[in-house]
ROLUMVO-496813 format. One line per field, with one value per residue (C-alpha): x, y, z. Coordinates in steps of 0.001 Angstrom, whole numbers. Layout:
! residues N
east (X|...)
north (Y|...)
up (Z|...)
***
This chain:
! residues 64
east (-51418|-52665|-52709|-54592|-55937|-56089|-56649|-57204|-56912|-59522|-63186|-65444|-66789|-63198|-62455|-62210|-58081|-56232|-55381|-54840|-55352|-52444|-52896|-51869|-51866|-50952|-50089|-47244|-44041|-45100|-47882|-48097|-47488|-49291|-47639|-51051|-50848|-49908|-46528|-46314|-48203|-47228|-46893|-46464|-45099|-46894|-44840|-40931|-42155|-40482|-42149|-42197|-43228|-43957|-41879|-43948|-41514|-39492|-42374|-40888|-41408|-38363|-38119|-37880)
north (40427|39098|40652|43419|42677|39766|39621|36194|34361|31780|31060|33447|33664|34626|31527|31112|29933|30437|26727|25609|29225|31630|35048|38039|39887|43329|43966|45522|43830|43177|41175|37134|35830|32300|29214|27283|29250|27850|28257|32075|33812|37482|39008|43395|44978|48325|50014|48547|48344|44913|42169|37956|35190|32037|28840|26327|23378|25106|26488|29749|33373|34859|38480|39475)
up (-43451|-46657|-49997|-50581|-54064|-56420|-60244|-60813|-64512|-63937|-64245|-61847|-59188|-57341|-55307|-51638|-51606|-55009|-54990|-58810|-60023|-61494|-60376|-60425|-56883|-55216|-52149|-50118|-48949|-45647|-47228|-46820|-50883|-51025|-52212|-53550|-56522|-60119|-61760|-63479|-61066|-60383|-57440|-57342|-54473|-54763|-52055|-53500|-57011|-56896|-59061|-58069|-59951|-58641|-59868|-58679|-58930|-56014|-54580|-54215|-55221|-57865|-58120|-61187)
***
């Protein structure tokens, strides 16, 4: 399942894939977090409360 909802820091309109964007997305655990996203994004898991962000030189989602 993918992410529920994104809030993107970028130019409009929202794009189709968040390739060379950082954003900042909601969604719940279970959700799919995507790895073409710059480095700093931020990821909140509504339903854990948990909060990732991306490091993009290990392509890999840190909790914070």
């Amino acid at each position: 399942m993918a992410a529920t909802l994104v809030d993107y820091i970028g130019p409009a309109p929202l794009p189709d894939s968040y390739n060379g964007f950082r954003v900042k997305i909601h969604g719940l655990h279970t959700d799919t977090k995507p790895t073409n996203v710059k480095n700093g994004s931020g990821f909140y898991e509504m339903d854990t409360g948990d909060y990732y962000m991306f490091d993009e030189q290990n392509s890999q989602w840190r909790k914070q």
